[in-house]
C-alpha distance (Angstrom), angle and dihedral (degrees) to the residues before:
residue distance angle dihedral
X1 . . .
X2 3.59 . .
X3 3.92 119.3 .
X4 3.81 137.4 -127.1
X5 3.96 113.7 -90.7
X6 3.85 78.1 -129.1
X7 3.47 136.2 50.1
X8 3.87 97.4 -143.4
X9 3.70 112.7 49.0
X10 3.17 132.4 143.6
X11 4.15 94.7 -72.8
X12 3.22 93.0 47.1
X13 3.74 82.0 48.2
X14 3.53 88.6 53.5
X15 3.60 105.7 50.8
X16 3.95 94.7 44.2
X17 4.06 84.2 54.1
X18 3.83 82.4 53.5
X19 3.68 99.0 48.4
X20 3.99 89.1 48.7
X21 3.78 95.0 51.3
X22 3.46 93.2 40.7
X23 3.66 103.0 56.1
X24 3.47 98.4 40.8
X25 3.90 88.8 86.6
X26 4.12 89.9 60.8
X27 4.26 148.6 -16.3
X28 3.79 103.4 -143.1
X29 3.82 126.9 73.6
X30 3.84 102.1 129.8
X31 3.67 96.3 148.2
X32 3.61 85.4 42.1
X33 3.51 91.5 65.2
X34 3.77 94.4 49.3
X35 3.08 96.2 63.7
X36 3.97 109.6 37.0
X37 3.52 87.3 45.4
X38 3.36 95.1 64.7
X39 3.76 99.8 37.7
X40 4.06 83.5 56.9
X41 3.67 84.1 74.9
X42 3.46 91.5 55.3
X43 3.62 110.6 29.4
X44 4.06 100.6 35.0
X45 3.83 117.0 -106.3
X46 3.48 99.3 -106.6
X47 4.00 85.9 59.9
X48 3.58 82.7 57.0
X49 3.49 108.3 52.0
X50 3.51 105.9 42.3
X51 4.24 85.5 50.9
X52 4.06 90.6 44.4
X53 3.94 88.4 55.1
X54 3.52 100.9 40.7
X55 3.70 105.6 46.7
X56 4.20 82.4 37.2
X57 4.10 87.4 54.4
X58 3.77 85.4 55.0
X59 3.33 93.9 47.4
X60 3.48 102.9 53.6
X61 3.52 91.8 48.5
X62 3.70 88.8 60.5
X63 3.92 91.2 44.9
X64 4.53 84.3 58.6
X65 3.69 85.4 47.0
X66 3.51 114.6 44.5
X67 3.73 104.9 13.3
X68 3.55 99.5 109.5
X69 4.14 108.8 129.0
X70 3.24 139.9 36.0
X71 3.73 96.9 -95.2
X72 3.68 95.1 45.4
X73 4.16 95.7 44.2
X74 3.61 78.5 59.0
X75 3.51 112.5 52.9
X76 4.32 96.9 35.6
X77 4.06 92.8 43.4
X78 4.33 85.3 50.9
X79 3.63 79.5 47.8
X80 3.81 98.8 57.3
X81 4.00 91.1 38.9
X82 3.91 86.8 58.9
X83 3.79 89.1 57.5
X84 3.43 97.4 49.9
X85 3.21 117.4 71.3
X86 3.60 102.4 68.4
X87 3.72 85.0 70.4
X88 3.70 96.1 66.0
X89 4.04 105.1 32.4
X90 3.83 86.9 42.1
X91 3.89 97.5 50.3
X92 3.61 87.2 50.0
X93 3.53 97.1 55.8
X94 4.15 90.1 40.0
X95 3.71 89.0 62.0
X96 3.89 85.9 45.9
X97 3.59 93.7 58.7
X98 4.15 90.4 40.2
X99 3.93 96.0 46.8
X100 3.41 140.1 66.7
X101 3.82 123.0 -138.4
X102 4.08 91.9 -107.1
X103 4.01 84.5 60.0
X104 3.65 105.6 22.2
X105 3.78 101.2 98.0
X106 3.84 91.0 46.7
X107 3.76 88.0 59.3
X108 3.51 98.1 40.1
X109 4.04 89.0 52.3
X110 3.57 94.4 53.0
X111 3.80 84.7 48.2
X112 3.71 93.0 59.7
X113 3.19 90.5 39.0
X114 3.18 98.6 74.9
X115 3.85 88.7 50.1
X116 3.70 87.9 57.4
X117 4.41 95.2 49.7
X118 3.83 89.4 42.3
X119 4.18 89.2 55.8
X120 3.92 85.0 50.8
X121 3.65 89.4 48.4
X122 3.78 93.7 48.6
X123 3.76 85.5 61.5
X124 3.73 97.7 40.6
X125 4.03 88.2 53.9
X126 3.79 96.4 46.1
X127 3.89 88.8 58.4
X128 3.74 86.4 51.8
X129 3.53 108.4 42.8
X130 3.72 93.5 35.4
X131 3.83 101.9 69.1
X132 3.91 89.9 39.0
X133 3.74 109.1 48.7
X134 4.22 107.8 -13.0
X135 3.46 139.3 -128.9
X136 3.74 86.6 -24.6
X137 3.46 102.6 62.0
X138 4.17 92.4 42.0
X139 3.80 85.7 61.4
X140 3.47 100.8 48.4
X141 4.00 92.9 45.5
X142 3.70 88.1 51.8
X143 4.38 90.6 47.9
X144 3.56 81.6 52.4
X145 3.39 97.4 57.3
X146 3.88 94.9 42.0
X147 4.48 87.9 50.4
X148 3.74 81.8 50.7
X149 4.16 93.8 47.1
X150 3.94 83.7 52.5
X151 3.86 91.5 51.8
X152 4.17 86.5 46.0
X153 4.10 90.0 47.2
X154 4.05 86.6 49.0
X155 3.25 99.2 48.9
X156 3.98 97.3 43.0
X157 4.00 86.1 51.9
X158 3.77 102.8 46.5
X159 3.69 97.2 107.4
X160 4.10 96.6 22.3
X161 3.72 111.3 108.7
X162 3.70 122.3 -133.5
X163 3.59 109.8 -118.9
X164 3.82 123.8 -158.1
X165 4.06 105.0 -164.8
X166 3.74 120.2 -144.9
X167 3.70 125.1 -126.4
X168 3.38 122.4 -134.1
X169 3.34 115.3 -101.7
X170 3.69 115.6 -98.6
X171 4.02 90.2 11.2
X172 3.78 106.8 123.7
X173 4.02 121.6 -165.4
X174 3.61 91.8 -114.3
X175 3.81 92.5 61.9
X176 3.84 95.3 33.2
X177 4.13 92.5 49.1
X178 4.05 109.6 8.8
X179 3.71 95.7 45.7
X180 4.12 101.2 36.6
X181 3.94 101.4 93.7
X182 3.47 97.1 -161.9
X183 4.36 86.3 60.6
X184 3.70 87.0 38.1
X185 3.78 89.1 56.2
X186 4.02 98.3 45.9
X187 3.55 88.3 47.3
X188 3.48 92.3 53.5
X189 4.20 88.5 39.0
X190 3.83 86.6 54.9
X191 3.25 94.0 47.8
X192 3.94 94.8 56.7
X193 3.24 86.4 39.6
X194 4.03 96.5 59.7
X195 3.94 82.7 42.6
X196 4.11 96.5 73.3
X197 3.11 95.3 22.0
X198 4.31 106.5 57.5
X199 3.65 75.8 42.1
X200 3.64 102.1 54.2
X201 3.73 89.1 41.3
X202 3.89 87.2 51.5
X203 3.83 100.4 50.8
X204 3.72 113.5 28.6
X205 3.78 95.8 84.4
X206 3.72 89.0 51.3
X207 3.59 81.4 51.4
X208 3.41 99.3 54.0
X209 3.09 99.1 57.9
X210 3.38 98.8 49.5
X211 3.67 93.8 61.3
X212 3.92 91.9 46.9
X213 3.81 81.2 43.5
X214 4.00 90.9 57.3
X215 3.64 92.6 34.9
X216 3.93 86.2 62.3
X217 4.31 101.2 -95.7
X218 3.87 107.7 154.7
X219 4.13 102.1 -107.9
X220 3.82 88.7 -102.4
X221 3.23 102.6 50.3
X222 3.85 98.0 46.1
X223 3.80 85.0 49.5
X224 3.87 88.8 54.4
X225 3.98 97.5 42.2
X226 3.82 87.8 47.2
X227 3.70 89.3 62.0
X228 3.64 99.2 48.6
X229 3.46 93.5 50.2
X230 3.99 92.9 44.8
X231 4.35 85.4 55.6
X232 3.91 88.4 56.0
X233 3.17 91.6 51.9
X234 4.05 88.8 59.4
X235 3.83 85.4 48.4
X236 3.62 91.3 51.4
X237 4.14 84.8 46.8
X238 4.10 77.5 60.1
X239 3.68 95.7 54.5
X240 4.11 86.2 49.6
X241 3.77 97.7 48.8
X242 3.71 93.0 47.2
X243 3.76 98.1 46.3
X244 3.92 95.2 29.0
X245 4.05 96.0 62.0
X246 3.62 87.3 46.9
X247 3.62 102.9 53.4
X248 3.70 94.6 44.7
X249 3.72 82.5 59.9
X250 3.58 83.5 63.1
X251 3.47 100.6 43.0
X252 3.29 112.3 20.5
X253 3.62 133.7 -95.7
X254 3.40 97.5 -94.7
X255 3.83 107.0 56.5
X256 3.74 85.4 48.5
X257 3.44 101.1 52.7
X258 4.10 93.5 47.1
X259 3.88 82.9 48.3
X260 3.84 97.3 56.3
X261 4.20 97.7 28.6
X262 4.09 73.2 61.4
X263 3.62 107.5 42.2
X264 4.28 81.3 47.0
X265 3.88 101.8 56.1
X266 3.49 88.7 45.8
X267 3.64 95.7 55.1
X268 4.31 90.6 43.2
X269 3.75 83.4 50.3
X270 4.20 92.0 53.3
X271 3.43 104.1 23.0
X272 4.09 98.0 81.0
X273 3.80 96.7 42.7
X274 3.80 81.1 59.6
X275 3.76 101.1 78.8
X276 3.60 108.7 107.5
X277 3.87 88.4 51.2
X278 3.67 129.0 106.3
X279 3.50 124.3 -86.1
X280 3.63 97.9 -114.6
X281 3.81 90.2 63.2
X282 3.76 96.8 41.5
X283 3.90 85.0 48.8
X284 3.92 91.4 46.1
X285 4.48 91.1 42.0
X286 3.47 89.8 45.8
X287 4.32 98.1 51.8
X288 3.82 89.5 52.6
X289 3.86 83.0 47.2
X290 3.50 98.7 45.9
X291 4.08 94.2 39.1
X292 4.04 86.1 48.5
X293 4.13 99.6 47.7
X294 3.47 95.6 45.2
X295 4.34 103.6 34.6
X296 3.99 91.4 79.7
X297 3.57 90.9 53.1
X298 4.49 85.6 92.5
X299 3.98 92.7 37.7
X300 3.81 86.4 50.3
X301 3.80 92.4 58.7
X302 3.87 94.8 32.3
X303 3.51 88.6 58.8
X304 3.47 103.2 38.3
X305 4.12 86.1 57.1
X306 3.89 89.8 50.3
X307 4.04 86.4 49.0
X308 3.62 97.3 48.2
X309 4.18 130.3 61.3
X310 3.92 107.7 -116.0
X311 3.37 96.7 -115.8
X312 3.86 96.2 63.2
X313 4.02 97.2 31.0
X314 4.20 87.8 108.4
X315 3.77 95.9 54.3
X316 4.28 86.9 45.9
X317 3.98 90.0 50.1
X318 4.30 89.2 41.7
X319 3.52 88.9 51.6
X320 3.88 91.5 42.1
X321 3.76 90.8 49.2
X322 3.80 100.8 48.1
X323 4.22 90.9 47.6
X324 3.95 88.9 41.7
X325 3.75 99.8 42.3
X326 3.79 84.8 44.6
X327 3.76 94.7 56.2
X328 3.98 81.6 42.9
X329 3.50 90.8 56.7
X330 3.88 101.2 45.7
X331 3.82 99.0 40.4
X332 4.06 107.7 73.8
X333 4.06 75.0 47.1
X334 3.57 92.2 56.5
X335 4.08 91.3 44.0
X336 3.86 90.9 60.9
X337 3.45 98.9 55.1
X338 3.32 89.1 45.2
X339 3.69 89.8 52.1
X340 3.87 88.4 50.2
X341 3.41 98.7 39.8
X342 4.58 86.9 61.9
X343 3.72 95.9 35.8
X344 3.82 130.9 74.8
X345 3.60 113.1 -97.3
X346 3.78 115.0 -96.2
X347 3.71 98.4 10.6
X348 3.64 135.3 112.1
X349 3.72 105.5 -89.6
X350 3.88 114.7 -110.3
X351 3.85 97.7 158.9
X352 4.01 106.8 77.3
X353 3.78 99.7 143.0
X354 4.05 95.8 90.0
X355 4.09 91.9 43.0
X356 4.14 87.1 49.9
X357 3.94 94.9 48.6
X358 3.65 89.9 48.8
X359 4.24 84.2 64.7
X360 3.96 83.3 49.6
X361 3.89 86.2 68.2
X362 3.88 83.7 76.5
X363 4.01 94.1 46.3
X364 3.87 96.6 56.9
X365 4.25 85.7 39.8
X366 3.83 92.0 62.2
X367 3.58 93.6 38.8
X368 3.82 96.3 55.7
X369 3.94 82.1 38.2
X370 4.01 94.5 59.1
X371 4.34 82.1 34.0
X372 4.00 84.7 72.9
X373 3.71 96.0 40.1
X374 4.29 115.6 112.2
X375 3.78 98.4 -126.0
X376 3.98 111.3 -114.7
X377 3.74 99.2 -163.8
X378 3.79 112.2 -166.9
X379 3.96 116.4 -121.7
């Protein structure tokens, strides 16, 4: 299949616009992605998408509708997790089979990209819709957004085949995937990587406002000033995946994963002891933190397709999603005990430092991760 002269037309276009709209309506689908990962392989990625987004659309739109206890929240917004993985894993593995490796990170940037504006945007809308018309009106905003993303990942797709890849004969999943060090080591890079940064996403607005809090900020206020700050940082994480993919393109994944993993663990290891500084430097720490955690998120998945046959790229990215999701999942966990465990019981926390460098655990991970990694240098 011959590729675009460009790596952002107007499919490309498309599917990022999909991917934004989409995932404004929620962040975690981990057993989502197990699963539609690994029916890529089998169904074709195209098949995928288009069903993730669809029957997602529908289900968000029930979720604004009907989601109005506990019980109910509960069961419609597991629904509309379930449907959304497909979007992600399959998009990645669409832009695999559309790009070659001297334009493949580019693509895949822009693709996360959009993730990255549409978690901004999730934020920006909440403090709209909240004051105006409630929870209500939030949700159905966001469904809107995610019936729209469905219309986007149609209309990118209408003339995009659906390719089921054959396996070579004889070539099982555990030798293609478990025994390929190079996947092995991504996967284990991405999951580090999902580590500090779920964790930092989780924390720093709680962090924040603690230092405005100390510095004097009326409770409110710090709360609201934390969260502005915390949505730049997503638009920041835009500015990363964009640039990111492409300059690994450049050169090569490797280099630019051991540069970020680096730049990363040094911020998780600073950031915390920071608290009782002024905003401007926590604002100006916490963009190189937030541009550094989140800019190997596109090398990650170039290089992980370049690593792994076609055929079996779904089950790498399933098994890379459940292990990195899971790390995702237990980190910001991990961080508050931490956080208890060096402050005095039933106080406001002011020591963050310890909580912080126990995120950094993932930073130095990935980088020695991407350290072991043979260097596959696009030409």
């Amino acid at each position: 299949m011959s590729a675009p002269r460009a790596p952002r037309d107007f499919w490309l276009l498309g599917l990022c616009a999909s991917r934004f709209l989409i995932t404004v309506i929620q962040m975690v689908y981990a057993v989502s992605l197990l699963g539609f990962s690994w029916l890529a392989d089998r169904l074709g990625a195209r098949r995928i998408v288009l069903f993730s987004a669809t029957v997602g659309g529908a289900a968000a739109v029930a979720f604004a509708l009907f989601a109005r206890s506990y019980v109910s929240g509960l069961v419609l917004y597991s629904l509309v997790a379930l449907t959304q993985g497909g979007t992600y894993s399959g998009s990645l593995m669409l832009v695999a089979e559309r790009y070659d490796a001297a334009r493949r990170g580019s693509a895949m940037g822009w693709l996360i990209a959009g993730s990255s504006l549409s978690h901004a945007a999730s934020l920006v809308i909440a403090g709209i819709t909240l004051p105006r018309g409630g929870y209500p009106l939030a949700f159905a905003v966001a469904a809107v957004g995610t019936v729209l993303g469905a219309i986007a990942a149609a209309l990118a797709l209408r003339t995009t085949p659906n390719v089921v890849h054959q396996r070579h004969a004889g070539m099982r999943v555990q030798v293609e995937v478990l025994r390929n060090p190079d996947a092995m080591r991504l996967t284990a890079g991405y999951t580090f990587h999902s580590w500090e940064l779920l964790g930092m996403w989780a924390w720093v607005p709680a962090f924040v406002a603690a230092s405005l809090a100390a510095a004097g900020a009326a409770n409110l206020e710090a709360v609201r000033v934390g969260a502005w700050i915390a949505s730049s940082f997503h638009v920041v994480g835009l500015v990363a995946s964009s640039s990111m993919g492409h300059l690994s393109d450049r050169l090569g994944r490797r280099r630019v994963l051991l540069l970020l993993a680096a730049i990363s663990g040094a911020c998780s290891m600073l950031f915390g002891w920071l608290i009782a500084s002024p905003l401007l430097i926590l604002a100006v720490v916490g963009a190189v933190y937030a541009f550094a955690a989140l800019g190997d998120s596109p090398v990650l998945s170039a290089a992980l397709s370049e690593a792994v046959r076609p055929g079996y790229l779904g089950a790498a990215l399933a098994l890379r999603s459940f292990l990195g999701f899971g790390a995702g999942a237990i980190a910001p966990l991990v961080f508050g005990v931490v956080l208890d465990a060096t402050n005095a019981p039933g106080m406001t926390p002011t020591h963050w430092g310890w909580a912080f460098v126990a995120l950094g655990a993932g930073g130095v991970g990935a980088a020695v991760c991407a350290y072991g990694l043979r260097d596959r240098r696009s030409r």
